[in-house]
C-alpha positions, -999 to +999 in steps of 0.1 A: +472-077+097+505-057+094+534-071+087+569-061+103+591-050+072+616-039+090+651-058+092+636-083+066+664-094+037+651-084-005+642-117-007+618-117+025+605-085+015+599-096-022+578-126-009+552-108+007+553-081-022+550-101-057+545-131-069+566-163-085+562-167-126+547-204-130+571-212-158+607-192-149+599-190-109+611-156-105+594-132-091+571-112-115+579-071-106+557-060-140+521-070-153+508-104-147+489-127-169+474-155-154+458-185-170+435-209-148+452-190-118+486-190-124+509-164-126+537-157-156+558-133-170+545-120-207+576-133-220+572-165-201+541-171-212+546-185-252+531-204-277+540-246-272+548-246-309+565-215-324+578-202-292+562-169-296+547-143-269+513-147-263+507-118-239+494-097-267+479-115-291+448-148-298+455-178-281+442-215-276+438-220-240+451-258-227+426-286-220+427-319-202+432-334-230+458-313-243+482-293-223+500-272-240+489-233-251+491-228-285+485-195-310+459-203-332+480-208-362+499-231-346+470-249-335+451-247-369+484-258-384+483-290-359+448-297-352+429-284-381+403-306-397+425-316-432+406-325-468+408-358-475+418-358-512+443-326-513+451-325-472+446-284-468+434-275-433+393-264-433+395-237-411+364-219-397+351-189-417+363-151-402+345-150-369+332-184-368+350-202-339+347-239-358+344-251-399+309-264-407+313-294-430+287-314-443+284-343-465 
């Protein structure tokens, strides 16, 4: 189907072009990154607890129990399995995706 462009206002035209950033609502005229469908701006889309990007880098993904999108040292640094005697995070070995403990 075509759509008639012509005499349509920036803002008109901008609808049918690009899409709205979940988090700022503009519209996103660069790359998009979308998580579980929705659209944001690489700067819009940051880390719940140090506020950092996460367009380039690792990231924790949101749950249903847990919201928010977190880097992953943020969310070793809050969700971390912690040693009961000297409270240190146990944090998975390099390329493991969880700590093994036993006891």
């Amino acid at each position: 189907a075509k759509v008639k462009m012509a005499g349509m206002s920036k803002e008109e035209l901008m609808k049918h072009v690009y899409v709205r950033c979940t988090e700022c609502d503009d519209f996103i005229t660069d790359k998009i990154l979308r998580l579980e469908g929705k659209p944001y701006h690489g700067h819009c889309f940051f880390c719940q607890g140090c506020q950092k990007p996460l367009a380039n880098t690792s990231f924790v993904p949101p749950t249903r129990d847990r919201p928010d999108v977190f880097c992953v040292d943020c969310y070793q640094e809050r969700f971390a399995h912690r040693c009961t005697i000297c409270q240190a995070q146990i944090l998975p070995e390099k390329g493991q995706a969880e700590s093994k403990m036993s006891v």
